[in-house]
C-alpha positions as CSV (number, residue, x, y, z in Angstrom):
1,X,84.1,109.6,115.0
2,X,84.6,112.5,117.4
3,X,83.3,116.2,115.8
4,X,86.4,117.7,118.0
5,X,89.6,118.8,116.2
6,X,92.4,117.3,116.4
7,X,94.0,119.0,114.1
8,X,93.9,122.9,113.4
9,X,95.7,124.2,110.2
10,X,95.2,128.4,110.3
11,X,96.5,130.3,107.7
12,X,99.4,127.8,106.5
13,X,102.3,129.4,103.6
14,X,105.3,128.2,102.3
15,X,107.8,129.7,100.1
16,X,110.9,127.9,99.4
17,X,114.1,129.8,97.8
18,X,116.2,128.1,95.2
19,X,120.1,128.1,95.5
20,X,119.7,131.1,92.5
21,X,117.5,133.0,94.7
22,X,114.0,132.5,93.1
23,X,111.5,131.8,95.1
24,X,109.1,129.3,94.9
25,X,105.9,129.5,96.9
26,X,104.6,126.0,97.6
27,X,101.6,126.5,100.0
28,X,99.1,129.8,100.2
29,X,96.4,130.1,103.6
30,X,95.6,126.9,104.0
31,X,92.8,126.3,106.6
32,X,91.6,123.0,107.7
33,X,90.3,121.4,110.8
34,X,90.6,117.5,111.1
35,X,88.2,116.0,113.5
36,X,89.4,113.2,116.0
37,X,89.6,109.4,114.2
38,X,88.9,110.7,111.0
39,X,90.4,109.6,107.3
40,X,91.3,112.4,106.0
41,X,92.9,112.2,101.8
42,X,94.6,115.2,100.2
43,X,95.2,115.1,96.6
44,X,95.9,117.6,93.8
45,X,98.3,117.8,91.2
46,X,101.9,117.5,91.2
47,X,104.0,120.0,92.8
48,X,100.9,121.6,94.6
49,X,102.3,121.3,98.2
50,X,100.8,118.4,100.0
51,X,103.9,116.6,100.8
52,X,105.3,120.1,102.3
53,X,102.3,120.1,104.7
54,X,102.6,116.8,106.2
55,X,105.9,118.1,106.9
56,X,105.0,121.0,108.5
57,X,102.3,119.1,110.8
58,X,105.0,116.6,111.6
59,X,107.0,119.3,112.5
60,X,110.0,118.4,110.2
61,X,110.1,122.2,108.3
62,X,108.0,125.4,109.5
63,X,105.3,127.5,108.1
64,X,106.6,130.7,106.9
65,X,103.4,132.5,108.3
66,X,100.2,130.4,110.4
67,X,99.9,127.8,112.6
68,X,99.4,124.4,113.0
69,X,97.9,123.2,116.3
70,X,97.3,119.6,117.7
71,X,94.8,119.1,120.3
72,X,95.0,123.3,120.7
73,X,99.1,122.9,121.4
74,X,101.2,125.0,118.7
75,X,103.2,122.2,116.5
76,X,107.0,123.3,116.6
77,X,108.7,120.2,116.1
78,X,108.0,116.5,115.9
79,X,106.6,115.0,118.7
80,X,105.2,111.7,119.8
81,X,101.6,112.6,119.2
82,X,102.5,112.6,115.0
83,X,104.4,109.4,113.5
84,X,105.0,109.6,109.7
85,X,104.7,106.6,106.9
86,X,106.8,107.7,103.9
87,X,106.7,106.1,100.6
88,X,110.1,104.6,101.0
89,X,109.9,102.0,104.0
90,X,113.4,102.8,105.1
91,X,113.4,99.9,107.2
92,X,116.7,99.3,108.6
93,X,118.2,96.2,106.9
94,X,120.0,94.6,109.4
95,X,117.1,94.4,112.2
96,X,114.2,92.0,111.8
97,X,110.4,92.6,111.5
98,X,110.3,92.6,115.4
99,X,113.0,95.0,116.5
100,X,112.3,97.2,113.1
101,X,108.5,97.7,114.6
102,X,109.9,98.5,118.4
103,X,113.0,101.0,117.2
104,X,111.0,104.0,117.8
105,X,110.3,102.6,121.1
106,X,113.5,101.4,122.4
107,X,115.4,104.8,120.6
108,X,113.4,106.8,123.6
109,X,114.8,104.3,126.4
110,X,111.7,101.6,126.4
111,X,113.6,98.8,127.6
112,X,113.5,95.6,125.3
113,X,111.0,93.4,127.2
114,X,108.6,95.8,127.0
115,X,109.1,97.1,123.8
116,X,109.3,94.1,122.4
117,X,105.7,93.2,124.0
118,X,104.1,96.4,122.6
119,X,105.5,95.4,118.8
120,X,104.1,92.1,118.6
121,X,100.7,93.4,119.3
122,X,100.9,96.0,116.3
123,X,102.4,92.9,114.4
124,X,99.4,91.1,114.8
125,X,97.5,94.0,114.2
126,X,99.1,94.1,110.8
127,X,98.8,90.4,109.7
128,X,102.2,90.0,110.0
129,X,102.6,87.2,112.8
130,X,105.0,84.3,112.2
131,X,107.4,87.1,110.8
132,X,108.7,88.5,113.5
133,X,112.3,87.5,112.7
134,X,112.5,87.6,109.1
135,X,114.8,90.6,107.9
136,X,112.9,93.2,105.6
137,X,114.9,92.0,102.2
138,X,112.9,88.7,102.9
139,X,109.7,90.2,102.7
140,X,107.6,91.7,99.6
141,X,107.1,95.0,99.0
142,X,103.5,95.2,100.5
143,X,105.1,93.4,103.4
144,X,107.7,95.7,104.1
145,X,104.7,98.7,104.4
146,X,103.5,96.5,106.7
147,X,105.7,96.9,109.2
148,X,106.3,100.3,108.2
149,X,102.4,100.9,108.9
150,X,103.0,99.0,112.7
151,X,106.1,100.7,113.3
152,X,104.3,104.2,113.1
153,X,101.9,102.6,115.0
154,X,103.8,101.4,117.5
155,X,104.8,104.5,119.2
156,X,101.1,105.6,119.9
157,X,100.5,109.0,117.8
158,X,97.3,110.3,117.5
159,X,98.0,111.5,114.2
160,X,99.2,109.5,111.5
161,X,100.7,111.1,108.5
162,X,100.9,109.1,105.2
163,X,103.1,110.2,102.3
164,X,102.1,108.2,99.2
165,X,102.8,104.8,101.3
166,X,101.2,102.7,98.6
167,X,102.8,104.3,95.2
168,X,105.7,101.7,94.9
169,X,103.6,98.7,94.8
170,X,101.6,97.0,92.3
171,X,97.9,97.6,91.8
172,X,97.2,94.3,93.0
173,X,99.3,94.7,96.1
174,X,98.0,98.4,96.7
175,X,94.6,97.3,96.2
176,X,95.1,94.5,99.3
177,X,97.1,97.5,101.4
178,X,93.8,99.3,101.3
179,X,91.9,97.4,102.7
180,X,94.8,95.8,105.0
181,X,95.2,100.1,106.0
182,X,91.4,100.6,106.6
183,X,90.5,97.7,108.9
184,X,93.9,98.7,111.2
185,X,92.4,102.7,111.2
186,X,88.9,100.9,112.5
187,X,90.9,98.6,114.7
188,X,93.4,101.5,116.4
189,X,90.9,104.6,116.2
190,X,93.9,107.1,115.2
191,X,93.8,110.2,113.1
192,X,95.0,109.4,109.3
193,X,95.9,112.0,106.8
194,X,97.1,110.6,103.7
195,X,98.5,112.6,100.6
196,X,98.4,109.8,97.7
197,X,97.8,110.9,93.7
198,X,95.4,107.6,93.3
199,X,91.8,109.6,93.3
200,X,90.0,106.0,93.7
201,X,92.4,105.1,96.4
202,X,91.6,109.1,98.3
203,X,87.7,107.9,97.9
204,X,87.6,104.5,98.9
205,X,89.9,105.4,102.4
206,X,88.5,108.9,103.6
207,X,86.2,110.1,105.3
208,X,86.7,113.6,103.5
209,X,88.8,114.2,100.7
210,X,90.3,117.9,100.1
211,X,91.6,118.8,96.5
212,X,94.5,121.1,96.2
213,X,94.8,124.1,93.7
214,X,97.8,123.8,91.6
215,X,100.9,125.7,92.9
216,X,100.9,127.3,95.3
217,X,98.8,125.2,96.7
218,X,95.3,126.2,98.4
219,X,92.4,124.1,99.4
220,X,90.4,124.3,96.6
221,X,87.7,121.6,98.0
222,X,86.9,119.8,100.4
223,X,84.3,116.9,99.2
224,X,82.8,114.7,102.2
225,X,82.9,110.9,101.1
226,X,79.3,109.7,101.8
227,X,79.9,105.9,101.3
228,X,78.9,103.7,104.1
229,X,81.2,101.3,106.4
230,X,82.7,99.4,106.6
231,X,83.5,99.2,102.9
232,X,85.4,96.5,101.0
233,X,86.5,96.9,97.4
234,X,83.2,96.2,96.0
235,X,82.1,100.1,96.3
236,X,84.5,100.4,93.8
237,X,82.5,99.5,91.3
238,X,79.1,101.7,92.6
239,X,77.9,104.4,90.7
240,X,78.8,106.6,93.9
241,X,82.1,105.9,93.7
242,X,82.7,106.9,90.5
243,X,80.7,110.0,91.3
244,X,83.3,111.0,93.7
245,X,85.6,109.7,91.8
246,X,85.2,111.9,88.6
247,X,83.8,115.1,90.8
248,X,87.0,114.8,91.8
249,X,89.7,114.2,88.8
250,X,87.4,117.2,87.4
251,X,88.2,119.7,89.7
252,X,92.6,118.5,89.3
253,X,91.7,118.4,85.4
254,X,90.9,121.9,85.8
255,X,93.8,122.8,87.7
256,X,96.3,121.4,85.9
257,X,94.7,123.0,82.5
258,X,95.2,126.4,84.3
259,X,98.4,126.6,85.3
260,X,99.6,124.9,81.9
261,X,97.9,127.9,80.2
262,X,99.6,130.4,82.5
């Protein structure tokens, strides 16, 4: 993994205003600096802002004071270096695996051939050859964030940005798009940050995992995952992961007691 940034977050806030005028301030100074090709998890409790800064990394809203920078440029809007995995697949029903995979690519004037070429590879990437012409209601669920995975893919970011992609599946399925998620990051060598409420699932993917104060939300800590790799799901059951794993709930225990007693 490269020590370079990729990814400089200086000073990041958020306040959003209700339609009665109250305000509600969603993010407070955040500061982080993601190194090139790392795993990055963010977790914290509900309604501490971690879905609101993927957005404002992607570009899709703005900070209200600080900057986000990629590779030293200032982020103002989405751009091609940042693709985004949401928890809804929002796969377009009426277009197979294929052309579902390529639609970023032919939406910015790729023509089809080649398009077409650069899909299949992140089809195969995501153990979904032999599919290419099925339509997304004839896949399952994990399927489905399959393609959604290779279609973020497909367009070449740097950075991908994953917003709970796992949460509607089973924990069987989830389990199986862990692992399916960390051997594509190994294969590709992009950037992931991934926002997820699983603790187990933030430790087993990352590299680093940063906790979240309650709302607003601040970078309370950032805990280094020191578990070797590759790793399959058998480190699950070490007494390192669950280490990490309760080091972690702690510190969102102790959030969430706070701001319930404020």
């Amino acid at each position: 993994m490269n020590t370079h940034p990729i990814l400089e977050i200086n000073g990041v806030s958020k306040t959003f205003v209700r339609r009665d005028k109250t305000e509600v301030a969603a993010l407070r100074d955040i500061d982080l600096s993601i190194p090139k090709g790392a795993f990055v998890s963010i977790v914290g409790a509900s309604g501490s802002g971690k879905s609101t800064l993927l957005r404002i990394i992607d570009g899709l809203l703005s900070a209200d004071t600080g900057k986000v920078r990629v590779n030293g440029a200032v982020v103002t809007k989405p751009g091609k270096d940042r693709a985004v995995v949401f928890q809804n697949d929002s796969l377009l029903p009426w277009k197979t695996v294929i052309q579902n995979v390529a639609y970023g690519l032919t939406l910015s004037g790729m023509k089809w051939r080649e398009a077409s070429k650069i899909a299949q590879e992140f089809i195969d990437l995501a153990g979904l050859k032999g599919f290419e012409t099925h339509f997304p209601h004839q896949l399952s669920g994990g399927m489905r964030q399959r393609v959604n995975v290779a279609r973020g893919l497909a367009v070449d970011p740097e950075i991908i940005l994953l917003d709970e992609p796992f949460a509607a599946l089973d924990s069987q399925t989830r389990e199986i798009m862990q692992t399916e998620l960390l051997r594509i990051w190994q294969q590709s060598g992009k950037t992931v940050i991934l926002i997820t409420h699983q603790i187990d699932e933030a430790v087993f993917l990352s590299d680093e995992v940063v906790v979240f104060s309650a709302r607003p939300g601040t970078v309370r800590q950032k805990i280094p995952i020191v578990l070797a790799r590759p790793r399959n799901l058998d480190v699950k059951r070490s007494p390192e992961f669950v280490q990490f794993v309760d080091k972690i709930w702690k510190l969102i225990e102790e959030e969430v007691r706070a701001a319930a007693a404020s």
